[in-house]
N, C-alpha and C positions, 0 to 999 in steps of 0.2 A: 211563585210564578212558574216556576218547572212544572208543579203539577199541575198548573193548570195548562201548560202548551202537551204535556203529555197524555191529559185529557180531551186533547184537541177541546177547550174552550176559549183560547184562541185561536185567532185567524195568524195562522205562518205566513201568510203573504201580507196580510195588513201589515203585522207585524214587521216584516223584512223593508216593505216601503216605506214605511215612516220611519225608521230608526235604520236605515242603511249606513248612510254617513258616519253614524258613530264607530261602522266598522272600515272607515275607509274605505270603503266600494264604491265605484264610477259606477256612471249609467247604465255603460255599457254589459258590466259584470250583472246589477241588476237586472238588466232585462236577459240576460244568457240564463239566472239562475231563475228565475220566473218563465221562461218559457220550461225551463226542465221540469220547472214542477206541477205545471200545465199539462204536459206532453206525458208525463210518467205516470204510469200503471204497475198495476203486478208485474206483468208479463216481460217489459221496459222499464228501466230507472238509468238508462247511461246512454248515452247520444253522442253521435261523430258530430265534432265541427260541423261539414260536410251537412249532415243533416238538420244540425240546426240554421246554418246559412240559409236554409232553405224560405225559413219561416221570417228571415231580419233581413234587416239592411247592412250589416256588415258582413266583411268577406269570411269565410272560412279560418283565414289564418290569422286575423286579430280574434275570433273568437277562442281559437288556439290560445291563444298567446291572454287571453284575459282567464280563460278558465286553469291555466297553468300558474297563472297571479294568485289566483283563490285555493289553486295544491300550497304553493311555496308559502302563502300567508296563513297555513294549515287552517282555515275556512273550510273547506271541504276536503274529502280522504275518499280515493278510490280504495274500494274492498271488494274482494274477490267473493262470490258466491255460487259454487258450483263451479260451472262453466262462463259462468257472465263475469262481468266487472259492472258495480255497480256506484253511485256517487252516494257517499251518506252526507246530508249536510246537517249531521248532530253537531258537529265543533261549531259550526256558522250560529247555530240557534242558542247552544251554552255560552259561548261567548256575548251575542248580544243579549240573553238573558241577565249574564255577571253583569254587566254595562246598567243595562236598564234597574237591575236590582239596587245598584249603588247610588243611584242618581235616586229613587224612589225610597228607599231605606231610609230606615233610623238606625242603621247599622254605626254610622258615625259618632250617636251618645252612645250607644249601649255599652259599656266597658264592664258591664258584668257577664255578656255574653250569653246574654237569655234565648237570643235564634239557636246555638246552637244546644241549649238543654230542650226549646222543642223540637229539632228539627232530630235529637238523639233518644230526646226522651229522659233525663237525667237531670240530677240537679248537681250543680257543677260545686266542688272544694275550693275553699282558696285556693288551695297547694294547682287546683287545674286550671283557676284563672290565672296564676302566674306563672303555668309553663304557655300559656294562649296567648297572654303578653309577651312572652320572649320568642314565641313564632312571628307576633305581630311584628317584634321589634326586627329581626331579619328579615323583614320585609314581604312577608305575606300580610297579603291584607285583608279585611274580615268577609267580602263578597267571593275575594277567592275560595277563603274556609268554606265557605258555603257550598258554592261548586263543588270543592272536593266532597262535599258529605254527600250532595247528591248525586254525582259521576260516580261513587264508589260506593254506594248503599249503606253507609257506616251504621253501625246500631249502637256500638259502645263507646267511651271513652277511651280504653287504651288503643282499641282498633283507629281512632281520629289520630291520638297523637303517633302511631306507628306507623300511618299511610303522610301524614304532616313532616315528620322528622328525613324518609324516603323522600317525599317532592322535593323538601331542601336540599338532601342531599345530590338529588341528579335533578335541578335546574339551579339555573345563575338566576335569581332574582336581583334586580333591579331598581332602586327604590326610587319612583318619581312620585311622592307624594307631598311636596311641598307645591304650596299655595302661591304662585307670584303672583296674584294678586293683593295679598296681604302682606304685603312690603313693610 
């Protein structure tokens, strides 16, 4: 699915309306981040409040205050280019791609881990599925793996399990993977 929004063979906006919610975004955030992406050109990619007030029905300072919801919820990242500051919304579109990938996968049976011998190109050892099990088992979980191979261009196996061992190491993973509904 990365390749193909990188291919632009999807639609970013379809895409963003129908599967908002699953990133917690209000309306409100939805329509701030679809006018920007309306309104953005080469020349323009970052917008005052102020200016986009212009175009909505809310004031300047809830649009403030919604697009600083979407910095703090790392959804989008101002980055500097040149002289400008510009909004990239790569994390908003990786993130609901991980979401959407998980819910549409067969990542859940695969326990031999065959997405990532295509997605490296290798055919994986035992000895590699049981250090992939003991990343799983700290609590990365397999659409994350994914992510990482695509965010980081990985081509080989030791280069996965060296950038995998580093994410563990500098985040707190969190494990909510149990089922309540299967009580």
């Amino acid at each position: 699915m990365f390749e193909l929004l990188k291919k632009g063979l999807l639609k970013k906006r379809t895409l963003l309306i129908l599967n908002y919610a699953k990133l917690d975004i209000s309306e409100n955030q939805l329509a701030i981040l679809l006018l920007i992406m309306e309104l953005s050109d080469e020349d323009q990619k970052n917008f005052t409040p102020s200016q986009l007030a212009k175009y909505m029905s809310i004031d300047k300072e809830v649009i403030d205050k919604e697009i600083s919801k979407l910095l703090v919820n790392n959804l989008i990242k101002l980055e500097s280019k040149g002289k400008k500051t510009v909004l990239n919304f790569t994390p908003l579109f990786s993130k609901l791609i991980v979401i959407l990938e998980e819910e549409n996968s067969k990542l859940n049976t695969d326990n031999s881990y065959v997405f990532i011998e295509d997605m490296i190109g290798i055919k994986l050892s035992s000895e590699n599925i049981e250090e992939i099990d003991s990343f799983i088992e700290k609590g990365l979980s397999k659409p994350k793996i994914m992510s990482i191979i695509n965010e980081n261009n990985i081509k080989t196996y030791a280069e996965l399990k060296k950038v995998l061992d580093k994410f563990l190491k500098t985040n707190a993973i969190q494990i909510t993977r149990f089922n309540w509904l299967n009580d």
